[in-house]
C-alpha positions in Angstrom: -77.8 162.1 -23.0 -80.6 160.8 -25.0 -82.5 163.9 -27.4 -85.4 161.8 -27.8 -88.0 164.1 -25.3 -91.3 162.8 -26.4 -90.8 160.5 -22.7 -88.5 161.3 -20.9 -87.4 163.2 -17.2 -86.8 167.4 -17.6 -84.3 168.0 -15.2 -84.9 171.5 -13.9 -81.4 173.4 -14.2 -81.3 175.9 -11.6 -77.4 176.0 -10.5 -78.7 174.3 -7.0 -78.4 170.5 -7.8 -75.8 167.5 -7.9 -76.6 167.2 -11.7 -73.8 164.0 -12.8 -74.7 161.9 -9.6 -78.3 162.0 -11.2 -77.6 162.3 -14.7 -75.1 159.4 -14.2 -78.2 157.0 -12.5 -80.4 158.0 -15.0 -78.0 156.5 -18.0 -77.7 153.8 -16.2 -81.1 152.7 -16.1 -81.7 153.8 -19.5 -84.0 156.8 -18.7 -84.1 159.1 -21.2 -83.4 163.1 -19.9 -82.9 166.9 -21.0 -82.1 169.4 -18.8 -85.0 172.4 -18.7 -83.5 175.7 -18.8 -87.0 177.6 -20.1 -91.0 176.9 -19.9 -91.3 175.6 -23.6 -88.8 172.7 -22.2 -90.8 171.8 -19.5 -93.6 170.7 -22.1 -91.2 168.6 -23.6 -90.8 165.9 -20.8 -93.5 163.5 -19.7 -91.9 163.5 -16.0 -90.1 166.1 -14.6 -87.0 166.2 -11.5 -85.9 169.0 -9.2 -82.7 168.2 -7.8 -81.2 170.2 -5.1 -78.2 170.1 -2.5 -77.0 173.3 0.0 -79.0 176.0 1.1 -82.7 175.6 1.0 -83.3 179.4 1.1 -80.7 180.3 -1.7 -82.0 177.3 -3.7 -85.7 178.8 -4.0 -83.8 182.4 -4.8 -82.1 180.5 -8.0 -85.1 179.1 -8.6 -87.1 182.3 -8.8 -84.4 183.8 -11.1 -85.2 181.3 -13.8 -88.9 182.6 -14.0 -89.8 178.7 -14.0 -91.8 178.9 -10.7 -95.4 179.5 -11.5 -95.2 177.0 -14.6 -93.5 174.2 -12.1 -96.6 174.5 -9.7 -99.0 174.6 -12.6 -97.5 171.2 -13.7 -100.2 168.4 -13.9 -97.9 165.1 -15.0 -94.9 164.0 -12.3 -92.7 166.0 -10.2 -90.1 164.7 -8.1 -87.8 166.8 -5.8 -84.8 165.3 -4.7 -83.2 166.4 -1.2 -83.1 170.3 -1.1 -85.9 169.8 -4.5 -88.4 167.8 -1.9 -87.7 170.9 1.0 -88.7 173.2 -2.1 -92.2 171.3 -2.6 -92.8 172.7 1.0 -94.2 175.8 2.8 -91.6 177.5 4.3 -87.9 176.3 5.4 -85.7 177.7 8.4 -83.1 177.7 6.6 -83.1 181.1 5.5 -86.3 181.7 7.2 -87.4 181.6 3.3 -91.3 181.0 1.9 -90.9 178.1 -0.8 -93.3 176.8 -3.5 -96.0 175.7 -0.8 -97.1 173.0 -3.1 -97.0 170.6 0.1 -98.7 172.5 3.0 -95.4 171.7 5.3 -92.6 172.9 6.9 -88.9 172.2 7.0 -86.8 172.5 10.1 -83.9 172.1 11.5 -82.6 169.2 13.5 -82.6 169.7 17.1 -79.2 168.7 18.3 -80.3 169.0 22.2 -81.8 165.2 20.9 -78.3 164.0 21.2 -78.1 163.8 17.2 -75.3 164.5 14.8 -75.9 167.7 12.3 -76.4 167.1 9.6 -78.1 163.7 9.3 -75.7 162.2 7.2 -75.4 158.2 5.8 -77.6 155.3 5.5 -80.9 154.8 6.7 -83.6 152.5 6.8 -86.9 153.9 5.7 -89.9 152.7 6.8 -92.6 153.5 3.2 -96.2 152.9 2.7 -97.7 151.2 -0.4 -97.0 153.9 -2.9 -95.9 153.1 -6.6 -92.6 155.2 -6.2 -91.7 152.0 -3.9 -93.0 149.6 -6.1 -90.5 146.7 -6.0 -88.3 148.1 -3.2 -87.3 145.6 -0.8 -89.0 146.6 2.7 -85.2 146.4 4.7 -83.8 148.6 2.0 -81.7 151.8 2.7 -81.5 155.2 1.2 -78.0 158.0 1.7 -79.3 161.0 3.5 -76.6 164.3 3.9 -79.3 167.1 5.4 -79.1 169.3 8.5 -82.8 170.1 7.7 -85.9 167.6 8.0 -89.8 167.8 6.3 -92.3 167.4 9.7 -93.9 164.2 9.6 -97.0 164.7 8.2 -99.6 161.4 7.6 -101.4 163.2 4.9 -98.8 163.8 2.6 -95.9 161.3 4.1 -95.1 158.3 1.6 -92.0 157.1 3.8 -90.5 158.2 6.8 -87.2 157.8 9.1 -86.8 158.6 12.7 -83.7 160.5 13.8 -84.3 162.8 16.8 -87.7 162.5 16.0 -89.6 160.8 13.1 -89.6 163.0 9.8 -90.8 162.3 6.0 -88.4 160.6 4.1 -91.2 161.0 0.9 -93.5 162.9 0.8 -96.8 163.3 -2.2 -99.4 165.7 -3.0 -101.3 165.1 -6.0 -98.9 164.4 -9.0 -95.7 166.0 -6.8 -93.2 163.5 -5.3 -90.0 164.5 -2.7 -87.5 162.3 -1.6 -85.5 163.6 1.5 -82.6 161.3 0.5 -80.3 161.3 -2.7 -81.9 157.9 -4.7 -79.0 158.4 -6.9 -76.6 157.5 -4.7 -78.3 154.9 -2.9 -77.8 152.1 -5.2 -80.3 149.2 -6.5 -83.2 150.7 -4.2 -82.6 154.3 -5.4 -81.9 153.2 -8.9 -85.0 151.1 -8.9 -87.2 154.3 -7.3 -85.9 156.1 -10.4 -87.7 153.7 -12.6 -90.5 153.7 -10.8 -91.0 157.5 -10.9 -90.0 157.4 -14.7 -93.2 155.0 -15.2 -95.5 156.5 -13.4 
């Protein structure tokens, strides 16, 4: 882990997140990162991440706990969520019928599996992006890994990139200077390694 903070990605450490899969993408496109265990570390970091895998519900309740909330949607430089992170930028999930940071006026849902779809969405997909800097450089057949049971609703105001399974959902989303990505970019190789470094630059 580089110490040097002055720029560099504050990983929010909430006890919800896949931490060495990111951590480990991270090092090896020389991104300098800290995790943020208090408000005085988010001013640290130029560019901030919250990952997140499980339960979208019980992710927001951890994330309460850690009294970070109100200074995470105060933030004014770059947030990305990652997965479960990107469902937390949203309205209100139905998993756990839980309220999240409504930072993105969406919702997340389950996949209907009366489509003929397997639950959860799980592999690699292409995604279909717009001309957004996250996907600066990203080759326009690349694929992403996806393992959700829950999607964001498309959305054109806010939707960056977007997949169809069932039905077409936002694979990225952005408001403002908050990112989501609905897939794991650290585990989906050269284009998710190369998103990374976008998101670190911007």
């Amino acid at each position: 882990m580089n110490d040097n903070t002055k720029n560099s990605i504050g990983i929010i450490n909430y006890g919800a997140g896949n931490i060495f899969s990111l951590t480990a993408a991270l090092d090896r496109q020389n991104i300098p990162y800290a995790m943020v265990n208090t408000e005085t570390d988010l001013e640290k970091h130029s560019h901030i991440i919250i990952p997140g895998v499980g339960h979208a519900g019980a992710a927001m309740q951890k994330l309460q706990q850690t009294g970070l909330v109100a200074a995470i949607k105060a933030l004014k430089k770059p947030v990305l969520g990652i997965c479960v992170g990107m469902q937390l930028l949203t309205a209100h999930s139905e998993e756990g019928n839980a309220d999240l940071l409504n930072i993105t006026p969406v919702k997340t849902k389950l996949f209907d599996k009366t489509l003929g779809i397997k639950v959860p969405h799980m592999g690699w997909n292409n995604v279909s992006f717009a001309n957004n800097p996250l996907f600066n450089n990203v080759k326009d057949n690349a694929q992403f890994y996806f393992v959700h049971s829950y999607f964001i609703e498309y959305n054109p105001i806010f939707d960056i990139a977007s997949v169809t399974y069932g039905n077409k959902f936002s694979a990225a989303i952005q408001k403002d200077n908050f990112y989501g990505v609905q897939f794991h970019p650290e585990k989906s190789g050269e284009a998710g390694e190369r998103l990374l470094k976008n998101f670190s630059m911007l």
